[in-house]
C-alpha positions as CSV (number, residue, x, y, z in Angstrom):
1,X,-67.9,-138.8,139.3
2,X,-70.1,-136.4,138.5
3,X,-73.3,-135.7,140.7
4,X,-76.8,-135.4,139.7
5,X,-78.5,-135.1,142.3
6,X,-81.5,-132.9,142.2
7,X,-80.4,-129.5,143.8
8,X,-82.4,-128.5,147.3
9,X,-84.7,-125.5,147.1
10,X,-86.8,-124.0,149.6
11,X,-89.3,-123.5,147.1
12,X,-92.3,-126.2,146.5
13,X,-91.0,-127.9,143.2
14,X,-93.5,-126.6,140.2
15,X,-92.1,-128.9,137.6
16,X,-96.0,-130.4,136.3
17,X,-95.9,-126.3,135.0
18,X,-94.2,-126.3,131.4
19,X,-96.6,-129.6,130.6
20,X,-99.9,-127.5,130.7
21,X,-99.4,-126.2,127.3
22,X,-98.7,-129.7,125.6
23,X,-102.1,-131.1,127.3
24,X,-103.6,-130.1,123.7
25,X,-100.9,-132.2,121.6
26,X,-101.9,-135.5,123.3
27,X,-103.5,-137.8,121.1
28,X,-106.9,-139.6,122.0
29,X,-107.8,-143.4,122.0
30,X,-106.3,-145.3,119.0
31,X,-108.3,-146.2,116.5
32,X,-108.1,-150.6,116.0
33,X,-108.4,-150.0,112.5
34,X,-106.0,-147.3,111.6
35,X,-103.1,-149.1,114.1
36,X,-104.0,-151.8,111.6
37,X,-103.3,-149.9,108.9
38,X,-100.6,-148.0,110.2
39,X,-98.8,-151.1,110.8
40,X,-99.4,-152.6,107.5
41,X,-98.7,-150.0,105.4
42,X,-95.4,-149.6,106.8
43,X,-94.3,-153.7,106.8
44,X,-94.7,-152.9,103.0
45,X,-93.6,-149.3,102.8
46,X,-90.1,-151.2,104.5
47,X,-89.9,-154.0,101.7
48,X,-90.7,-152.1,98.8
49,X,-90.5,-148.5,99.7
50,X,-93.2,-145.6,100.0
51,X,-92.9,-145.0,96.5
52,X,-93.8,-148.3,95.1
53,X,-96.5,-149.2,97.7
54,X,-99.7,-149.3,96.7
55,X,-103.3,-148.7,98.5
56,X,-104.2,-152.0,96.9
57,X,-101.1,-154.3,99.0
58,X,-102.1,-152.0,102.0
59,X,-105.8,-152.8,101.7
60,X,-104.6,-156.5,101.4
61,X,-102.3,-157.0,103.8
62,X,-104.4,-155.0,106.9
63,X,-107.9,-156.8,105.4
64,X,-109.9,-154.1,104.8
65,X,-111.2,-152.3,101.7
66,X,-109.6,-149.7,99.6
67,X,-112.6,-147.5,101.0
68,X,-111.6,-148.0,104.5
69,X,-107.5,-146.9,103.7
70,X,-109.0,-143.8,101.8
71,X,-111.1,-143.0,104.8
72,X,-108.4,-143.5,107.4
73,X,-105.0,-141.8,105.9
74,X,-106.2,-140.4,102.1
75,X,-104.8,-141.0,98.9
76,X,-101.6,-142.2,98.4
77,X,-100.2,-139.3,97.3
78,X,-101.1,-138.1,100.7
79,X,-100.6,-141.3,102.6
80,X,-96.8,-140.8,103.7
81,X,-97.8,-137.7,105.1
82,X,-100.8,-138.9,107.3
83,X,-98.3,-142.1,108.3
84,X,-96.0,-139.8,109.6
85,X,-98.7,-137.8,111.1
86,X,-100.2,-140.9,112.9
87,X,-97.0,-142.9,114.0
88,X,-95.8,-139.5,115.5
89,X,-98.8,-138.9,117.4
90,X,-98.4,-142.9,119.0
91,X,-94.9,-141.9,120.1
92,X,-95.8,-138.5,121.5
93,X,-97.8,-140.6,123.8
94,X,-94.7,-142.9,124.7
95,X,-92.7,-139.8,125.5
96,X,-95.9,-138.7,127.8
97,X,-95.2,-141.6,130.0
98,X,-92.3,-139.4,131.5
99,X,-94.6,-136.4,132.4
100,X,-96.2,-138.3,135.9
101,X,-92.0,-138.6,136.9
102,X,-91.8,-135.9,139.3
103,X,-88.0,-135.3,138.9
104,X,-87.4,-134.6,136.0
105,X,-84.1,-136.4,135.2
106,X,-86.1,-139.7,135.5
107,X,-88.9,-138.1,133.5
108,X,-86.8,-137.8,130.5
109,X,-84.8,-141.2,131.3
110,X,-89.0,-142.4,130.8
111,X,-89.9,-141.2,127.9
112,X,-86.5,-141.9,126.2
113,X,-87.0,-145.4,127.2
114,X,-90.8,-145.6,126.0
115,X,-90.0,-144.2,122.3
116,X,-87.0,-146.3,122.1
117,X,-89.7,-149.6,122.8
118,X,-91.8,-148.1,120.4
119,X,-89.8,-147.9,117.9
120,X,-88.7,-151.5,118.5
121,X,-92.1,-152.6,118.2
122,X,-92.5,-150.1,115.2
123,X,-89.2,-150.2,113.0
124,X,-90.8,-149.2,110.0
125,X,-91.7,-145.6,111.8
126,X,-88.4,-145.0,112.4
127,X,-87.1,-146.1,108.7
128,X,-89.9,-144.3,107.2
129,X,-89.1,-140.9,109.5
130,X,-85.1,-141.2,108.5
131,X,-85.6,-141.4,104.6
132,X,-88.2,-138.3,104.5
133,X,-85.6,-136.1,107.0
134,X,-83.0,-136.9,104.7
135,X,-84.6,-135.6,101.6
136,X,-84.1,-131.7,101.0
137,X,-85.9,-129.5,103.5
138,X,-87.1,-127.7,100.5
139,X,-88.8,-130.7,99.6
140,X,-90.8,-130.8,103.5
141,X,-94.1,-131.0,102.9
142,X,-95.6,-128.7,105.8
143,X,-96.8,-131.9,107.4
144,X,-93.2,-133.4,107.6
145,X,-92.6,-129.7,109.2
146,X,-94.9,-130.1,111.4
147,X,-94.9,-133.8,113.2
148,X,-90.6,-132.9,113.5
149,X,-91.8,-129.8,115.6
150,X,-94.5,-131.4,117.9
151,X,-92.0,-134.3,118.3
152,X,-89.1,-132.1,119.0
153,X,-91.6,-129.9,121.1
154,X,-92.4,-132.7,123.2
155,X,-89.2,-133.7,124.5
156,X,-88.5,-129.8,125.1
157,X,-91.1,-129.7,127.3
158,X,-90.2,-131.8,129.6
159,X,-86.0,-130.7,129.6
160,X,-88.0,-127.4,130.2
161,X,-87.8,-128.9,133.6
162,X,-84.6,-129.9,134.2
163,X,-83.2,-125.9,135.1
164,X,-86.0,-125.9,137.6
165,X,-84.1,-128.6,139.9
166,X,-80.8,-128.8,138.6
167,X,-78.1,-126.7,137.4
168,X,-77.1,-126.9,133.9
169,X,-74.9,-125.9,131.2
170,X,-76.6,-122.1,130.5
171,X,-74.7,-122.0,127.2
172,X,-76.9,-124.7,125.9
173,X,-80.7,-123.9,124.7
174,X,-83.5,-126.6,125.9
175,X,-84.4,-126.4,122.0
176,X,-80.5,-127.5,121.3
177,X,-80.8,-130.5,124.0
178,X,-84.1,-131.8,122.7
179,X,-83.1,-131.8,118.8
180,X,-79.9,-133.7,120.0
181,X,-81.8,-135.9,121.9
182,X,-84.5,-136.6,119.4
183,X,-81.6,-137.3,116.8
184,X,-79.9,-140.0,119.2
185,X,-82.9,-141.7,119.2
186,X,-83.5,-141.9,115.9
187,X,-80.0,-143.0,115.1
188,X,-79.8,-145.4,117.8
189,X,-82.9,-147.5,116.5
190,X,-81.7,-147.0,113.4
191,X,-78.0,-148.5,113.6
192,X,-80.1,-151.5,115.8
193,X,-82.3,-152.3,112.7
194,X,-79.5,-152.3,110.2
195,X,-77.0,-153.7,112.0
196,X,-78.9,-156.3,113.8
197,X,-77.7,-154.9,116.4
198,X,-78.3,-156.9,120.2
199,X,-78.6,-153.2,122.1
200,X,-81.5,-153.4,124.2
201,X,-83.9,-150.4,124.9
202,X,-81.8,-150.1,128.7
203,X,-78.8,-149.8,127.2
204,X,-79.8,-147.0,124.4
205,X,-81.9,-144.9,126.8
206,X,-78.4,-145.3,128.8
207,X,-76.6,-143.8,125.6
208,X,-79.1,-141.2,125.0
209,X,-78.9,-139.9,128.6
210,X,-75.7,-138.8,128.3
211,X,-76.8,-135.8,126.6
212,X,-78.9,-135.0,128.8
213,X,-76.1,-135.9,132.0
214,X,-74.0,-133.4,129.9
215,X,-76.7,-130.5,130.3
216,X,-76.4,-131.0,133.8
217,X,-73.7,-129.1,135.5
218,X,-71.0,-130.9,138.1
């Protein structure tokens, strides 16, 4: 069976270091009405698709004016992109919860396990993230380009932490873990929502760590 164990050091463990530079990618107090919003517009954006919602059955269905959606996420042609913009700056804060873990093993186990209940509690994110990805790259908006980099950037920071207490695969870039680990996520809620599927949020995060239980050496 394979250990992992944090390895001893004689050194005072400085893991809290590689989060100082993320402190400015943590998003503020949620706004009531944009969650609102955010929520509404994506119930619809998952029974009709993005393309045939409109700002009118968004306006509707969250109970505010058509003023207050322009305010809060723009037209519609810009719409998707402030969606994805907003929903991704909720679940960078999900995958924060793992930065007060001091080992940082459990820190990622954390913060797989918070984006995996947010996701459950926001399905449509996830849909509405897997059909954009899966359009042409040449077709990103730099938005798109963006949010997948300060996603992917905030699960590299904390495996950033991981060589610092354990030994690990040196063949495998932190950048290579955390794509990998942010696609299993994805996929995993994914294959839940369209196949109904009974896997709880333990049992994913579970699945997902095995990447990161690969990283680590024996």
């Amino acid at each position: 069976m394979t250990d992992h164990s944090p390895r001893s050091s004689a050194e005072p463990y400085a893991y809290q270091s590689p989060y100082a530079q993320a402190s400015t990618r943590r998003p503020g107090r949620t706004n009531k009405t944009q969650l609102k919003l955010f929520e509404a517009a994506l119930l619809i954006m998952s029974e009709k698709g993005s393309i045939a919602t409109t700002v009118d059955e968004v306006a509707e269905r969250a109970g505010v004016s058509k003023g207050t959606v322009y305010y809060n996420f723009g037209s519609k042609k810009t719409m998707v992109d402030q969606l994805l913009q907003y929903g991704a700056k909720l679940l960078i804060s999900e995958i924060d919860k793992g930065r007060a873990q001091r080992d940082p093993r459990e820190a990622i186990r954390l913060a797989c396990y918070s984006a995996f209940k947010y996701l459950e509690a926001h399905p449509g994110f996830a849909r509405l993230w897997i059909s954009e990805v899966w359009k042409n790259p040449e077709t990103w908006s730099p938005t798109m380009r963006e949010v997948r980099l300060e996603l992917i950037g905030a699960i590299k920071d904390i495996i950033d932490g991981i060589p610092l207490l354990y030994k690990v695969d040196t063949n495998q870039s932190t950048e290579a873990v955390a794509v990998a680990l942010f696609g299993a996520v994805f996929m995993l809620t994914m294959d839940r929502e369209i196949h109904s599927s009974e896997r709880a949020a333990e049992d994913a995060t579970r699945t997902a760590m095995l990447i990161i239980d690969g990283y680590i050496s024996s």
